[in-house]
C-alpha positions in Angstrom: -25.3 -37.7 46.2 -25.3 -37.9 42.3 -28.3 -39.3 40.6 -28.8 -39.3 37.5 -26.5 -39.7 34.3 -26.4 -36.3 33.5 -25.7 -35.1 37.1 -22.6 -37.5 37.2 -20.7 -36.1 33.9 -21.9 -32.3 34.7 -19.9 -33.2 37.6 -16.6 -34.2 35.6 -17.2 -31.7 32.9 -15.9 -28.8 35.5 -13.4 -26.2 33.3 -12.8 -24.0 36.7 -9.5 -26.1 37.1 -8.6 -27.6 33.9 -4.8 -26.7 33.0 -4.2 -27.1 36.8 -2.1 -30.3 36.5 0.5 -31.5 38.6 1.6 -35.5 39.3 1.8 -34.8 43.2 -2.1 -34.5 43.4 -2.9 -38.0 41.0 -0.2 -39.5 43.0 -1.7 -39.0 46.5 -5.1 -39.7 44.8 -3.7 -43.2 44.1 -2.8 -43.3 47.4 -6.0 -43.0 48.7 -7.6 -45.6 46.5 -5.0 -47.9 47.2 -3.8 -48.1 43.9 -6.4 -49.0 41.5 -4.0 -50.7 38.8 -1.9 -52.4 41.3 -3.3 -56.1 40.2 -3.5 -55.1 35.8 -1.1 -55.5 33.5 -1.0 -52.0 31.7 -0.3 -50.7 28.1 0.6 -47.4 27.7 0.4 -45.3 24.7 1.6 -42.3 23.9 0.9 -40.2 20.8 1.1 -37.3 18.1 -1.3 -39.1 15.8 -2.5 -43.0 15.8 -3.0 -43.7 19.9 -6.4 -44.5 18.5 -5.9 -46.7 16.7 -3.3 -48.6 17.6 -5.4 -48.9 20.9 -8.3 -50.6 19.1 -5.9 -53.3 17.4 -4.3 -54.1 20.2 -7.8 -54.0 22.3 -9.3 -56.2 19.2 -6.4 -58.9 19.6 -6.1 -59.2 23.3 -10.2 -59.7 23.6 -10.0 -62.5 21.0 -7.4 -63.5 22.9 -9.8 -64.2 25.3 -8.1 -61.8 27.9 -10.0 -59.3 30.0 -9.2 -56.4 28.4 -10.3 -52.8 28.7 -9.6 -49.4 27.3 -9.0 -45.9 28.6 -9.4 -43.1 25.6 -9.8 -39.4 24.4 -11.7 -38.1 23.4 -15.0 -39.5 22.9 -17.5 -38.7 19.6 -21.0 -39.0 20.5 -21.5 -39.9 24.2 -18.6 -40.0 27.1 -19.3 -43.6 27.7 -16.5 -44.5 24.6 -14.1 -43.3 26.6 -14.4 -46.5 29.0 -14.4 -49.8 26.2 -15.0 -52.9 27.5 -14.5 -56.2 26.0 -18.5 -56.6 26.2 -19.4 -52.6 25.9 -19.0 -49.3 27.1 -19.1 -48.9 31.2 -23.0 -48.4 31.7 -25.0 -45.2 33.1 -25.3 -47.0 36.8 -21.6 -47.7 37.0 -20.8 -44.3 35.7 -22.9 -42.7 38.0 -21.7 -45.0 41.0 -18.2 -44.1 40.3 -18.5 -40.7 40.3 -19.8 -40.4 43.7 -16.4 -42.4 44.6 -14.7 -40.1 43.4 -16.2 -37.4 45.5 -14.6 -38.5 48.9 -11.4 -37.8 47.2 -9.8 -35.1 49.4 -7.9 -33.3 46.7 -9.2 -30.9 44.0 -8.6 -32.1 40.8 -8.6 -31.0 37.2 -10.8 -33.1 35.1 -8.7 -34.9 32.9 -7.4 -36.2 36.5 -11.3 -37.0 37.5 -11.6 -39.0 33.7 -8.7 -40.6 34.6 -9.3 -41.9 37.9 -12.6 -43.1 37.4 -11.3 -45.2 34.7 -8.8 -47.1 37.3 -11.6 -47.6 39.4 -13.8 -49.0 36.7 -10.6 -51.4 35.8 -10.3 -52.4 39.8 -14.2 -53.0 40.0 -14.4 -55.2 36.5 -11.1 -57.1 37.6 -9.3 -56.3 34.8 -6.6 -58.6 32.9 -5.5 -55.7 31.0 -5.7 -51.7 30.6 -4.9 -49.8 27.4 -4.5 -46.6 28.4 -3.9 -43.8 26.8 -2.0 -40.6 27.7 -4.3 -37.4 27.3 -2.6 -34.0 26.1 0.1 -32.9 28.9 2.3 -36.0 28.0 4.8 -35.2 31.0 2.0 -33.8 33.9 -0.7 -36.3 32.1 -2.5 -37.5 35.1 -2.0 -41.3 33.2 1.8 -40.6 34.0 1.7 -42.4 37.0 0.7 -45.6 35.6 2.9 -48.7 36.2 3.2 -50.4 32.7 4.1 -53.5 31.7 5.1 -51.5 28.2 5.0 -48.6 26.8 4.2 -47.3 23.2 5.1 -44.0 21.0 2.7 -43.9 18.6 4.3 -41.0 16.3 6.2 -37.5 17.2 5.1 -34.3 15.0 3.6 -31.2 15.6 0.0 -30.7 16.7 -1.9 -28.1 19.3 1.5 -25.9 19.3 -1.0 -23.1 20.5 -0.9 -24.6 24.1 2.0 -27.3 23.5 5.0 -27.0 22.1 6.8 -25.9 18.8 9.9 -28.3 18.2 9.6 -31.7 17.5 13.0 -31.8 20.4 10.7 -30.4 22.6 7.6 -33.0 22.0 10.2 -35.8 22.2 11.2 -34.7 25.5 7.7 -34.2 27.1 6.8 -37.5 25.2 9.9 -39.3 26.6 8.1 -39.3 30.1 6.2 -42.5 29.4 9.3 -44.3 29.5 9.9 -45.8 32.7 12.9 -47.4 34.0 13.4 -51.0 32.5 10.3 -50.9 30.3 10.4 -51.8 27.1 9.6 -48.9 24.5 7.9 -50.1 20.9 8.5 -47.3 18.5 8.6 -46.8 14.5 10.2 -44.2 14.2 14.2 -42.8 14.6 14.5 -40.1 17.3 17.4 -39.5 19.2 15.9 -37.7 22.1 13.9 -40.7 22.7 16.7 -43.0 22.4 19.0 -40.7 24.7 15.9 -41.4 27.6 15.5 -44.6 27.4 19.2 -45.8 27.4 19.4 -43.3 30.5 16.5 -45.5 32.3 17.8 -48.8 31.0 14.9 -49.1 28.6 14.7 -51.5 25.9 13.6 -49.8 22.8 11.5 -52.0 20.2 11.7 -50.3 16.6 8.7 -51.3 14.2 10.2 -50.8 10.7 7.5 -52.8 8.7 3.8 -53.2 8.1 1.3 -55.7 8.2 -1.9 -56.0 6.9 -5.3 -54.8 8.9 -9.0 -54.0 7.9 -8.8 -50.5 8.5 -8.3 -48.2 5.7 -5.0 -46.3 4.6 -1.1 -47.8 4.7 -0.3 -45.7 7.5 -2.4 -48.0 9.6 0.0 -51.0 8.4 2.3 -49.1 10.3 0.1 -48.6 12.8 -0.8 -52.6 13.4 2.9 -53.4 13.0 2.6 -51.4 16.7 0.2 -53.2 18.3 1.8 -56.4 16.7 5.0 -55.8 18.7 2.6 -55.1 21.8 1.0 -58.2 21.5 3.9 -60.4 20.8 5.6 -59.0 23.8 2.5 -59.5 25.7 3.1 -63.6 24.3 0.0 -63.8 22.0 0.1 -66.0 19.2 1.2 -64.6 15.8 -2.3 -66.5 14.3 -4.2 -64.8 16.9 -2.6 -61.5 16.2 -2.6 -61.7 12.3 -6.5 -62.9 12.5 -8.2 -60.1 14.6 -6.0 -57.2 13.1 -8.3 -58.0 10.0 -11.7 -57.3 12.4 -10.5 -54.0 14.4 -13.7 -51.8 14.7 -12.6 -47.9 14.8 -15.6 -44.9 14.4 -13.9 -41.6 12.9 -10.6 -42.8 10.9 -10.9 -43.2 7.7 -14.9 -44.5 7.8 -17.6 -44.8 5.0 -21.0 -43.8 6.5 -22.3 -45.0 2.8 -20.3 -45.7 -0.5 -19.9 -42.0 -0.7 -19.9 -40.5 2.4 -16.1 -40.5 3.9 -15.0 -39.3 7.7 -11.8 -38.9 9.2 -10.4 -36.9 11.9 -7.0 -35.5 10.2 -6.6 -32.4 12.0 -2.4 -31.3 11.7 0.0 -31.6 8.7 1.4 -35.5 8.9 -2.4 -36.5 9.5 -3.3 -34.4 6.5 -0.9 -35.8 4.1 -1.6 -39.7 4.8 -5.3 -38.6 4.2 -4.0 -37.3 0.7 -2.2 -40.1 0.0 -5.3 -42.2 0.4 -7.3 -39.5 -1.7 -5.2 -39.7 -4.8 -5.7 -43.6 -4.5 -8.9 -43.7 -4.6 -9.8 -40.3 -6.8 -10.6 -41.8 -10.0 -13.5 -43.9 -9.0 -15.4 -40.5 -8.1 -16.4 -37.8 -10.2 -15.6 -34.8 -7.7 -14.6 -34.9 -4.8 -16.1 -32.3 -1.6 -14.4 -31.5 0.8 -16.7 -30.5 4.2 -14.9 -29.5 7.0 -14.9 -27.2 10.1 -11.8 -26.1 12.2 -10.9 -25.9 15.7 -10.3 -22.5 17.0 -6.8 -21.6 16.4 -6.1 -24.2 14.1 -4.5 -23.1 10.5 -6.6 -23.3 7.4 -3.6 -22.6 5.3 -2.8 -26.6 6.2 -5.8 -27.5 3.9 -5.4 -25.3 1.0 -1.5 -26.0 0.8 -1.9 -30.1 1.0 -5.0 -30.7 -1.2 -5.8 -29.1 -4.6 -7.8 -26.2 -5.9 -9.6 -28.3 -8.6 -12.1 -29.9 -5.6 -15.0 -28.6 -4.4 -14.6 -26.7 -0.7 -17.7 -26.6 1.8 -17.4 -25.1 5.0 -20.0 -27.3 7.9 -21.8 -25.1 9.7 -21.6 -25.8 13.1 -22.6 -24.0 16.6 -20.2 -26.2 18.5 -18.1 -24.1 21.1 -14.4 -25.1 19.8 -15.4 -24.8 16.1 -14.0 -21.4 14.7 -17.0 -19.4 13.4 -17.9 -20.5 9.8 -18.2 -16.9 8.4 -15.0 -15.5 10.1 -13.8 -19.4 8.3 -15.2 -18.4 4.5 -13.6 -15.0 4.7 -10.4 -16.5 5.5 -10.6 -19.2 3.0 -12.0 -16.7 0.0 -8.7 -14.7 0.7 -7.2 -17.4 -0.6 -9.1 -19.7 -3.2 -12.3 -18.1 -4.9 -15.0 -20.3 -4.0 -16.6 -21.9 -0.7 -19.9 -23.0 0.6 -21.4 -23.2 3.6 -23.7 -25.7 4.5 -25.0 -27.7 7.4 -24.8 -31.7 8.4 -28.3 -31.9 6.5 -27.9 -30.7 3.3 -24.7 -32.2 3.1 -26.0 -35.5 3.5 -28.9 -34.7 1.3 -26.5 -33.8 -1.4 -24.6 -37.1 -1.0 -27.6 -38.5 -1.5 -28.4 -37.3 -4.8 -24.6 -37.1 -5.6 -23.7 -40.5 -5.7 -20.7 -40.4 -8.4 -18.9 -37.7 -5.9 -17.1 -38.4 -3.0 -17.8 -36.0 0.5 -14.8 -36.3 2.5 -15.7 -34.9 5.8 -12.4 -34.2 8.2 -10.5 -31.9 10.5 -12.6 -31.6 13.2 -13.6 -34.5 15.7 -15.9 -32.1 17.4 -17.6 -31.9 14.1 -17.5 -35.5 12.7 -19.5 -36.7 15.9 -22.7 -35.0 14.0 -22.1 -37.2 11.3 -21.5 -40.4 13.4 -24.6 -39.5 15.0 -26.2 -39.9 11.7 -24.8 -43.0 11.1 
C-alpha cells in the first residue's frame, strides 16, 4: 500500500518499460475499469508545437463557461501535479496517492506514460467530469490517449521535432498524427496537408480548417493562430462567441512566452518552427532593450546549429549550467558552440538572475529547454 506522496509518483516514474507501448494493453486496461471516459465529453489534441496552449484556451473558456472541465497534459515544470488541471486546482497529494494504489490492481504491466494516462481517466470518473482535454503524449499512433472516444479532435501543427526517436518526414508525422482521427469526428486544423485530408475523407471525417486569428492575452501572433483553434473547439462544443472572445483575453500559461520580471523572458521553443515564431517576436520587441542574452541549455541530442543559424551573432550567448539528466553537458555544449561563434558563458540560474537584476536595460531570454526553464519558474 502506497503512502506517501513521494511513494506514489516513484511508483509511476518506472523507466524499466518505457518505449514498451502497444494499444492492446491500454485497451484491456479500460476494460477493466469499465471505461473511465465512458460518461465525458472528450477533446483531443494532437500536436508538433502548440497542444499547450491551445489546451489552456480552450480549458480557460469552457471553465467560464461554467462547465466542469479538466485537463490531461505533458509534461509538467515544477511538480507532476500540473499534469492533472482542474477547474479549481491541480488533483491534490491524497487523490494522487489514492489513485495510484488503483492502479496497482491492474493486471497488466504497463509503460508509464500508460500509468499517467490512466490515472488521469480515473481522476476524470472520480471528479464527474463535464469535459476532458486531453492531450496525446509522444507515440501519436501507440499513445496510450489513442483509445479515447472524442467528441472532436484537434491538430495543433505538423513539423519536425524529436526525429532522434520519431520520425524524419513531415509525410511520415502526418501519418502517425493522422491516428487521432476517428471515424465521423470532426477534425479542426490550420493548416493544408494532404495526408491528413486523405485520412479523414477515408473515415468520413469532417475537417474544420482555421485560416484566421483572433486576439488572446498570451504573447506572440502564432498564438492568434493558436486561439482561432480553440475558438473552432468551442464553437463546435456550442459556447457563445462572447464567452469565447472574453476568456481567450484571461488564458493563464507558465513557460510560453512569460516575463518572470520586465526583463526576465521564458519560453520553451525547442525545434526550428518553434524557434522562428520566437524570433519573430524578438525582432518586435528588440529595440526597447539594450542587449539581448540569450540563456539556454539543450536536450541531449538536440542540434545547437538550430540556434546559431536562426538568431544573430551580434547577441550575447550564455550557456545555463545545469545537472539535470536530459540536459547535454554544458562544457561538451561551449565546445560545440565556440566551434562555431567566438564567445559563450556559462553560468548558473543564480547569477543569471542576479545579472538581470542589475541589467535592467537588457533583455535575458531564457529557452530551449523545458527541463531547464522549470528552475526559473521555480524562482518565480
Amino acid at each position: 500500500m502506497i503512502k506517501t506522496y513521494e511513494e506514489a509518483k516513484n511508483k509511476i516514474f518506472t523507466h524499466d518499460d518505457l518505449a514498451d507501448y502497444e494499444l492492446g494493453k491500454m485497451i484491456n486496461a479500460m476494460i477493466f475499469l469499465e471505461n473511465p471516459l465512458k460518461n465525458i465529453k472528450v477533446i483531443h489534441i494532437a500536436w508538433t508545437n502548440w497542444k499547450w496552449s491551445v489546451s489552456k484556451m480552450v480549458f480557460s473558456i469552457l471553465k467560464n463557461a461554467w462547465k466542469k472541465v479538466w485537463v490531461f497534459t505533458q509534461p509538467h515544470l515544477i511538480d507532476v501535479k500540473e499534469r492533472f488541471l482542474t477547474d479549481e486546482w491541480y488533483i491534490n497529494e491524497k487523490e494522487f496517492i489514492e489513485l495510484t494504489n488503483r492502479l496497482t490492481y491492474i493486471p497488466i504491466k504497463l509503460a508509464q506514460f500508460e500509468k499517467w494516462t490512466l490515472l488521469a481517466f480515473e481522476f476524470f470518473k472520480e471528479r464527474n467530469v463535464e469535459y476532458a482535454i486531453i492531450e496525446v503524449g509522444l507515440w501519436w499512433r501507440l499513445d496510450a490517449t489513442n483509445v479515447v472516444e472524442p467528441t472532436i479532435t484537434c491538430i495543433t501543427s505538423i513539423s519536425l521535432d524529436h526525429q532522434n526517436i520519431l520520425w524524419d518526414t513531415l509525410e511520415k508525422i502526418s501519418f502517425e498524427k493522422a491516428w487521432i482521427i476517428k471515424s465521423w469526428i470532426p477534425v479542426i486544423i490550420n493548416q493544408q496537408n494532404k495526408v491528413i485530408e486523405d485520412i479523414a475523407k477515408e473515415k468520413k471525417s469532417k475537417l474544420i480548417f482555421t485560416t484566421k486569428k483572433v486576439k488572446t492575452n498570451m504573447l506572440g501572433d502564432f498564438q492568434e493562430r493558436n486561439a482561432w483553434l480553440a475558438y473552432e473547439i468551442c464553437k463546435y462544443l456550442w459556447i457563445n462567441e462572447e464567452t469565447i472572445l472574453k476568456w481567450l483575453q484571461c488564458v493563464k500559461h507558465n513557460g510560453r512566452l512569460q516575463y518572470l520580471n520586465k526583463n526576465i523572458l521564458v519560453d520553451g521553443a525547442h525545434n526550428e518552427w518553434w524557434l522562428k515564431e520566437l524570433k519573430i517576436y524578438i525582432d518586435s520587441i528588440k529595440d526597447n532593450f539594450k542587449k539581448i542574452n540569450f540563456c539556454f541549455s539543450l536536450k541531449k541530442w538536440k542540434n545547437i546549429n538550430l540556434i546559431t543559424d536562426i538568431f544573430w551573432i551580434k547577441n550575447n550567448y550564455i550557456i545555463i549550467d545545469s545537472q539535470n539528466m536530459y540536459l547535454e553537458n554544458t562544457k561538451i555544449l561551449q565546445k560545440q558552440f565556440l566551434e562555431k561563434w567566438k564567445k559563450v558563458e556559462i553560468l548558473d540560474k543564480d547569477d543569471i538572475l542576479e545579472l538581470a537584476s542589475k541589467k535592467e536595460d537588457e533583455l535575458f531570454m531564457i529557452f530551449w529547454s523545458l527541463y531547464m526553464i522549470w528552475d526559473f519558474l521555480e524562482f518565480k
